[in-house]
C-alpha positions as a printed Julia matrix, in Angstrom:
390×3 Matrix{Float64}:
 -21.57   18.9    -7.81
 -21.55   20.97  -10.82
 -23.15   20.4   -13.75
 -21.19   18.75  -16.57
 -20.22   21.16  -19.69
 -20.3    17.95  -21.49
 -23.54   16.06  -21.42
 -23.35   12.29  -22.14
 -26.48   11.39  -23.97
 -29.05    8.52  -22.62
 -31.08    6.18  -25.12
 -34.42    6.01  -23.55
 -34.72    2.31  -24.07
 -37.08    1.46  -26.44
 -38.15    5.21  -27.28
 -34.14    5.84  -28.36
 -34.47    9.43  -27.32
 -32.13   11.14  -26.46
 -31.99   13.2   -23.29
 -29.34   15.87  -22.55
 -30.62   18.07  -19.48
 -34.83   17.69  -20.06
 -36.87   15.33  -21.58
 -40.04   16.36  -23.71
 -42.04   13.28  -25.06
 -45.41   12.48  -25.15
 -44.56    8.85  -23.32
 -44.73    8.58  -19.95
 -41.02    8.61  -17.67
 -40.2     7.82  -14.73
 -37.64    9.64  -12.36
 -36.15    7.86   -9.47
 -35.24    9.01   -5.87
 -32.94    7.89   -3.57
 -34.34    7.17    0.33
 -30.94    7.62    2.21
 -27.75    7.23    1.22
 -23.85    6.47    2.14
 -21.11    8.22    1.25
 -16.93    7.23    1.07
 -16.39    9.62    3.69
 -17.79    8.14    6.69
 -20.04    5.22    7.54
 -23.31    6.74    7.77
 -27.0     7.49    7.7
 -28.73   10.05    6.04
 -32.56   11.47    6.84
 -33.27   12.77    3.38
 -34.23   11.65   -0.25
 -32.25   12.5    -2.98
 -32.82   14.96   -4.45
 -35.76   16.43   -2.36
 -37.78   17.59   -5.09
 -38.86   16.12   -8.83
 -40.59   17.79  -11.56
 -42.48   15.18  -13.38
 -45.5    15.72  -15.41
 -49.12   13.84  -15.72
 -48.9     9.94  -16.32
 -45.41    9.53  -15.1
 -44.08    7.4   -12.58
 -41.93    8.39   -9.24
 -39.42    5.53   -7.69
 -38.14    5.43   -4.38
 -35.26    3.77   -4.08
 -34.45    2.11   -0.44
 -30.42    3.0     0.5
 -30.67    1.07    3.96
 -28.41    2.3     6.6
 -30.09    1.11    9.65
 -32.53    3.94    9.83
 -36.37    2.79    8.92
 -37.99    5.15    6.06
 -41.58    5.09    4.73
 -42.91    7.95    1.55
 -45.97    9.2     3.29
 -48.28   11.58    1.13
 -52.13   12.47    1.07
 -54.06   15.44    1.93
 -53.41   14.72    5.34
 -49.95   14.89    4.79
 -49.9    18.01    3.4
 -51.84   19.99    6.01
 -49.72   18.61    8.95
 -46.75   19.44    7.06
 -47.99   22.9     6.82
 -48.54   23.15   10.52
 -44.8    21.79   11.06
 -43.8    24.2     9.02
 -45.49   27.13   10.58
 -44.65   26.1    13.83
 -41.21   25.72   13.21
 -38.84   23.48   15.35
 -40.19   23.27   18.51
 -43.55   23.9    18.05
 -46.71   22.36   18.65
 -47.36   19.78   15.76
 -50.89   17.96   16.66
 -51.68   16.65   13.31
 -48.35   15.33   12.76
 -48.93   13.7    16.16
 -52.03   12.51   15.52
 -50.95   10.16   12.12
 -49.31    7.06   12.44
 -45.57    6.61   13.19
 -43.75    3.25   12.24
 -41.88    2.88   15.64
 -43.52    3.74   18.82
 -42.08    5.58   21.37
 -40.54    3.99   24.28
 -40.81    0.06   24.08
 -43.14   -1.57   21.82
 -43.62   -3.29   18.61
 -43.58   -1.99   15.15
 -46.7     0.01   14.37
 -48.62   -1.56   11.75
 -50.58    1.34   10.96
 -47.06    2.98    9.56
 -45.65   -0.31    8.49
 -47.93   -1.79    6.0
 -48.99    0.29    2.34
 -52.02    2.13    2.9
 -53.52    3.81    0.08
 -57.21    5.61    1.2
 -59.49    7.9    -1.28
 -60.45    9.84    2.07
 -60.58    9.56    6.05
 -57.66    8.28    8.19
 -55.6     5.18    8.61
 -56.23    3.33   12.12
 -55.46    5.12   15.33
 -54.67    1.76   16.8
 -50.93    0.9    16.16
 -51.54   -2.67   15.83
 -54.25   -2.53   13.22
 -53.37   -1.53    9.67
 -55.06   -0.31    6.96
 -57.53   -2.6     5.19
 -55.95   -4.58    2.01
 -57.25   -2.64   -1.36
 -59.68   -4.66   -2.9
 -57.21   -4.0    -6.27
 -53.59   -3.08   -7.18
 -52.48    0.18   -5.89
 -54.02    3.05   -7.49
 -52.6     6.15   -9.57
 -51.34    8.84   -7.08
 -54.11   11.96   -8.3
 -53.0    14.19   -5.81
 -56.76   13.92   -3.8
 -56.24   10.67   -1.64
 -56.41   11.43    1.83
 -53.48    8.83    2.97
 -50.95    7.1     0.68
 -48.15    5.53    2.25
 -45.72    2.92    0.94
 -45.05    1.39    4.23
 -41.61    0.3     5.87
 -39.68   -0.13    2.64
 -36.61   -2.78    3.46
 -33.13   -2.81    2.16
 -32.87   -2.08   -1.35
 -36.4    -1.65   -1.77
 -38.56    0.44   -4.37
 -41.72    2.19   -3.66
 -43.13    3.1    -6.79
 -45.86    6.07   -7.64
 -47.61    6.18  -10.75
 -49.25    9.69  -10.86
 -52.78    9.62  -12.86
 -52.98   10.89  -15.99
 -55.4    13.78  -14.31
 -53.6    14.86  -11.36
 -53.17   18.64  -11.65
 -50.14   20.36  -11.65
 -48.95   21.78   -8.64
 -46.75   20.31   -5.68
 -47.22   17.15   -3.87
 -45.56   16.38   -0.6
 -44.22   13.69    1.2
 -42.65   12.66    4.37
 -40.9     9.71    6.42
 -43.52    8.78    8.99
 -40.82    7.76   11.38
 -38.45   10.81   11.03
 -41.13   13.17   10.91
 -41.59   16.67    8.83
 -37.4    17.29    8.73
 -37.39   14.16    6.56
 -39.74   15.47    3.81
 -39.84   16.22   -0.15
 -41.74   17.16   -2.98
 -42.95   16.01   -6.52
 -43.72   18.71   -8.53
 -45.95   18.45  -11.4
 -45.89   20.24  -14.91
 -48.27   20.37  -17.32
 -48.92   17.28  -19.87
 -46.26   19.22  -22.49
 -44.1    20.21  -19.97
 -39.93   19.71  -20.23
 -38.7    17.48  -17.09
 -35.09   17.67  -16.13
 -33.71   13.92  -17.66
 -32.23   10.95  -14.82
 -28.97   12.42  -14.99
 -30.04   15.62  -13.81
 -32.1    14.61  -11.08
 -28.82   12.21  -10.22
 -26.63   15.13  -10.11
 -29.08   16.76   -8.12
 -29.21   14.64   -5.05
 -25.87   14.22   -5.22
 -24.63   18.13   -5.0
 -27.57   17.63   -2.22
 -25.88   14.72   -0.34
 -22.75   16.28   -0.46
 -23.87   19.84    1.02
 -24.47   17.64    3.92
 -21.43   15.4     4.19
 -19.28   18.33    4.08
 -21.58   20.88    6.57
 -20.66   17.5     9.06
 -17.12   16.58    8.12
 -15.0    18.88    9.65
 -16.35   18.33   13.18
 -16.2    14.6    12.64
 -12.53   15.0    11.22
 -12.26   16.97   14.69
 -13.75   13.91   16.69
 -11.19   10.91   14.78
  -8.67   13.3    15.87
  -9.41   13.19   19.55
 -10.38   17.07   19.58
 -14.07   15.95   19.6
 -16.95   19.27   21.03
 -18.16   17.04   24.37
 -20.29   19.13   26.67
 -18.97   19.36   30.05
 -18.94   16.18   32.16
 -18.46   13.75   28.79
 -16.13   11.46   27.21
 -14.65   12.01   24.34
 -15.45    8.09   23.28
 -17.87    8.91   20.98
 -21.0     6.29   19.95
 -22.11    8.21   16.78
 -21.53   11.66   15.83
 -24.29   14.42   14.88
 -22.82   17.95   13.99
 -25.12   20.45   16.01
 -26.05   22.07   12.74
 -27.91   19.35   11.33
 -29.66   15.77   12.24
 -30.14   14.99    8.47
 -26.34   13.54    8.6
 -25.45   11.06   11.31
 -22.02    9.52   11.53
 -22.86    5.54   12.09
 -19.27    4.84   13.9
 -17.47    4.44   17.19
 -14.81    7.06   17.33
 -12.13    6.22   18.34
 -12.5     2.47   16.94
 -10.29    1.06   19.07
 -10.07    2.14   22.6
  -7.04    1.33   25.08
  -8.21    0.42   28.87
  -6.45   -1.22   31.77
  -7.98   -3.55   34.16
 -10.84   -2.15   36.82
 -10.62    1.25   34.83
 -14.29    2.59   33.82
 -14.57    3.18   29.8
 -17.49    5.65   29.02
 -19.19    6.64   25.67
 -21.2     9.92   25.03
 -23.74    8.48   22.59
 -24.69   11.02   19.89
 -27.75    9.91   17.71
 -29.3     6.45   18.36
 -27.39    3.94   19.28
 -26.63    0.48   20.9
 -23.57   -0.64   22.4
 -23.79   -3.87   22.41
 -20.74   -6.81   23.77
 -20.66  -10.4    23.27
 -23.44  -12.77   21.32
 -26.22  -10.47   20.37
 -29.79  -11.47   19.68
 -29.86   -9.86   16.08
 -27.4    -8.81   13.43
 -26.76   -4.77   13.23
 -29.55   -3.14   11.12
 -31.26   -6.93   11.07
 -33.79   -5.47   14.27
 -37.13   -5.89   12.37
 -38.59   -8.34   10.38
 -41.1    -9.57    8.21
 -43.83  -12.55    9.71
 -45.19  -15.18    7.16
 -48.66  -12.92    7.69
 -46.87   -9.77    6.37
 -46.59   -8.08    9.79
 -43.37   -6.26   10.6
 -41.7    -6.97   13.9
 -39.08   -5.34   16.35
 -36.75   -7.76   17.49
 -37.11   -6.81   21.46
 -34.25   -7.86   22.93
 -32.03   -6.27   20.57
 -33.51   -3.15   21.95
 -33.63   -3.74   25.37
 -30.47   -3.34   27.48
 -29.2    -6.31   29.11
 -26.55   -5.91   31.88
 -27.23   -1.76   32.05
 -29.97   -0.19   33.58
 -32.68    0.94   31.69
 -32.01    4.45   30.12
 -33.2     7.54   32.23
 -36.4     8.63   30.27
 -37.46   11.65   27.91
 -38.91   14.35   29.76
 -39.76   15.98   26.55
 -37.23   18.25   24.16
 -33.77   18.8    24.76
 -33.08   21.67   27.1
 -30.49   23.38   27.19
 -30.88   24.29   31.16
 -30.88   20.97   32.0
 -27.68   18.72   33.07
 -25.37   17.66   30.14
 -25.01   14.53   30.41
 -26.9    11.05   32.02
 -24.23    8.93   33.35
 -25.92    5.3    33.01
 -23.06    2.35   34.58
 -23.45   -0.52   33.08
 -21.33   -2.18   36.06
 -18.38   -4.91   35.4
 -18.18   -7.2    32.36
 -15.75  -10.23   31.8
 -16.62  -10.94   28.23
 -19.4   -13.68   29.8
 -22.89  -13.28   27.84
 -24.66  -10.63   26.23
 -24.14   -7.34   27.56
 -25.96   -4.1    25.91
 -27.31   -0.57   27.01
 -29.99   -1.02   24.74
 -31.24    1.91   22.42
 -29.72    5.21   23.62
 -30.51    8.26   22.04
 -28.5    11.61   21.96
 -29.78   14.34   19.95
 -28.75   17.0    22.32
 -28.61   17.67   26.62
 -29.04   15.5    28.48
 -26.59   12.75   26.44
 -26.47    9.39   27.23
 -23.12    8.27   29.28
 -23.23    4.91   29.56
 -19.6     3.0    31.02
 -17.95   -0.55   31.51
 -16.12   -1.5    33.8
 -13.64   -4.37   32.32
 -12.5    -6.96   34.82
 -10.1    -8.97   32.66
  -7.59   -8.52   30.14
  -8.42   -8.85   27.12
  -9.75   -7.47   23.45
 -13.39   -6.43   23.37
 -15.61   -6.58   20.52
 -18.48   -4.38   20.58
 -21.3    -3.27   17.86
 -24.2    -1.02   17.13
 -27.48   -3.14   16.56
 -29.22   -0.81   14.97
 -26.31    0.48   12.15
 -24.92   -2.13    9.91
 -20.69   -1.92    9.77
 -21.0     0.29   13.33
 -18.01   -1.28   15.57
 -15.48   -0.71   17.7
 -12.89   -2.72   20.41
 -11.95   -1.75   23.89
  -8.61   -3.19   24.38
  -8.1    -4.03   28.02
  -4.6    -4.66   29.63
């Protein structure tokens, strides 16, 4: 988005300053970015925070604001953030990543519960969180500290929907740049707080609003044309697919995902196999499911957050064919996975199917009465679709 010619100007609550493209004052501010996002073009996720970098100075405060879209987000900084997101970055996209590896991760991989280790805040002077997924950090003895820029491990935890994780920085952190990261969505899901001097001019709210935006939009439009392809039935399958599509991911970035079943309504006749290719993660899920879309984990009365197993398990489909690493793309194009007959009796779901690239996920039904069919997404609120079956 372009900036305004006009600027509109802000009273700073109580200071009544006003701010028109940087603030100078010798009061602390705070600047706020969004975790996620949606947009009016499609129903969707986003694996980014808006905008990706701040410039705040000494004393002030950084917000995260919590956009849910199904898709679990922590802010995950330290020293040991910011030497494994080095590595990442000098080992580029498919490299070798081992401290990345070695921190914790909020969701395991393959089945499991939610990683506590990841989940809960964690806020350490030095040395690492717990190894052991199921043991988080111990509770600080006080509020959470200042951010100084030389903790080791500072992590907000799984922040819910419409949550706020907020950073004060100390009034002695030195200038320079601060990184964080989403400990589920790894170094592609990363930003940066940069920090003036004391004196220093920050861009105002506004700015920093306009900011993520024009950054949210670079994305929604690098994915909408092949998405306007897809509603249009001209969807890019690789050979052996269907052009039912569970989710959409443009090939030229995962930091957009397209949270819908395209088309949304899908005619079928009796006996006659309907297949998906699921792109991103996904559940297709008929009849009376065990959780609400996006409601999959949970807080217990002790704090702990929980997965919600059987909304990720399939039920009715074999289990899905399992990672043998990386995408390759020597490897067949598709995994056909028949999830058999279904009468609109019970609970029927693949479970949590993921598509990033070959080999994606075909999963099919086989409908064996007329009828309209209701289906969902567990893990994406407003993710739907009907197979209507004559």
């Amino acid at each position: 988005m372009r900036r305004a010619v006009l600027c509109v100007v802000v009273a700073v609550f109580s200071l009544g300053v006003a701010a028109c493209g940087s603030s100078k004052s010798s009061s602390a501010a705070t600047r706020t970015v969004q975790v996620d996002g949606s947009t009016d073009k499609f129903n969707g996720a986003f694996l980014a925070y808006f905008p990706n970098t701040v410039t705040v100075r000494p004393g002030d405060t950084v917000s995260f604001h919590e956009n849910w879209s199904g898709e679990p987000h922590t802010v995950t900084m330290g020293t040991l953030v910011e030497s494994a997101l080095k590595e990442a970055q000098q080992a580029g996209p498919n490299g070798p990543t081992p401290q990345i590896d070695k921190l914790p991760s909020l969701l395991p991989q393959g089945p499991g519960d939610v990683n506590q280790n990841a989940a809960q805040p964690c806020f350490l002077t030095n040395g690492a969180p717990p190894s052991d997924g199921a043991t988080a950090c111990p509770k600080p003895q006080q509020a959470q500290p200042a951010f100084d820029g030389t903790q080791s491990y500072y992590n907000s935890g799984f922040l819910p929907d419409n949550d706020t994780f907020t950073v004060k920085l100390s009034p002695n952190i030195r200038p320079g740049t601060y990184s964080y990261y989403c400990n589920l969505h790894g170094p592609e899901m990363s930003g940066k707080i940069v920090v003036q001097g004391k004196d220093a001019k920050i861009p105002a709210q506004s700015d920093v609003d306009k900011e993520g935006t024009t950054q949210k939009d670079a994305l929604v439009n690098k994915i909408l044309p092949g998405y306007n392809a897809a509603k249009a039935g001209n969807a890019q399958v690789p050979p052996g697919a269907s052009k039912n599509l569970a989710g959409f991911v443009d090939p030229n970035t995962t930091s957009a995902l397209v949270n819908e079943f395209v088309p949304a309504t899908i005619d079928a006749k009796v006996g006659e196999k309907v297949t998906w290719t699921v792109s991103g993660p996904h559940t297709l899920s008929f009849g009376n499911a065990p959780a609400e879309p996006g409601k999959y984990i949970t807080k217990a009365p002790d704090g702990a957050w929980h997965l919600n197993a059987q909304a990720f398990m399939p039920s009715g489909f074999p289990p899905p064919p399992e990672s043998t690493g990386p995408p390759s793309a020597s490897g067949p194009p598709v995994a056909p996975i028949n999830g058999g007959t279904y009468d609109g009796t019970g609970f029927k779901s693949t479970g949590v199917l993921t598509g990033f690239g070959p080999p994606f996920p075909l999963p099919s039904v086989t409908f064996t009465k007329p009828g309209t069919y209701s289906y969902v997404c567990l893990i994406h609120p407003k993710m739907g679709g009907v197979v209507k079956v004559t």
